[in-house]
C-alpha positions in Angstrom: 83.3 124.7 109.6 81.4 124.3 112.8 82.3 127.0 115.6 83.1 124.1 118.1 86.5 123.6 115.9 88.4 126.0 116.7 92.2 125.8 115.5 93.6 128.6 116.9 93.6 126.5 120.6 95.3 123.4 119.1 98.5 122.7 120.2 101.1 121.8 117.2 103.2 119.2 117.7 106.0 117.5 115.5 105.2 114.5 113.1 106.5 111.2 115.4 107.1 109.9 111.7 109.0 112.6 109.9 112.4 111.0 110.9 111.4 107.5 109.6 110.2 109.1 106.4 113.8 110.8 104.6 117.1 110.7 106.4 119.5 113.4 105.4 122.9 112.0 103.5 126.1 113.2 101.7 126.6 112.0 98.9 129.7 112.8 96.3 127.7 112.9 93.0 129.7 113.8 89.5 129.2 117.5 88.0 127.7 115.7 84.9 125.4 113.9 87.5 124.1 116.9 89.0 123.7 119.4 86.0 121.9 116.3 84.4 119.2 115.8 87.6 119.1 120.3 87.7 118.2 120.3 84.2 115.0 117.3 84.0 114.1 118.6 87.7 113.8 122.1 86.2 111.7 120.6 82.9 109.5 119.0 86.1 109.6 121.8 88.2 110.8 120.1 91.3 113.8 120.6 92.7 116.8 118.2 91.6 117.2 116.8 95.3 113.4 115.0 94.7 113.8 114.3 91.2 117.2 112.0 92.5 115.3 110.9 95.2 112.2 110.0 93.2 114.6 108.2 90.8 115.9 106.0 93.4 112.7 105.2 94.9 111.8 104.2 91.5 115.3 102.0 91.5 113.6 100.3 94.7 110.5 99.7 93.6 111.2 98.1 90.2 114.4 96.1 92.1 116.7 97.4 89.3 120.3 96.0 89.0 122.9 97.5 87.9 124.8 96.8 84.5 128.6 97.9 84.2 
């Protein structure tokens, strides 16, 4: 790296997108729903949290519909 970068002066500053880019929610999820996500997160290792979120993203994506 050239000595004219240095990157101890920068300033940090916050991401103007982060708040556009995951939005915290509550959500009342089954046990069953939960263990199920812990277990193929842990296969994955990710946390369940992004493996749901991942699966939903994929939901979005793909336009899935539901069948009852």
């Amino acid at each position: 790296m050239k000595p004219e970068y240095d990157l101890a002066k920068l300033k940090s500053r916050p991401n103007p997108f982060a708040k556009k880019l995951k939005q915290q929610v509550t959500l009342p999820l089954g046990i069953d729903v939960i263990e199920y996500f812990e277990e193929k997160a842990q296969e994955k290792g990710i946390s369940y949290q992004e493996l749901i979120n991942l699966y939903l993203q994929d939901c979005v994506v793909r336009q899935h519909e539901l069948s009852f």
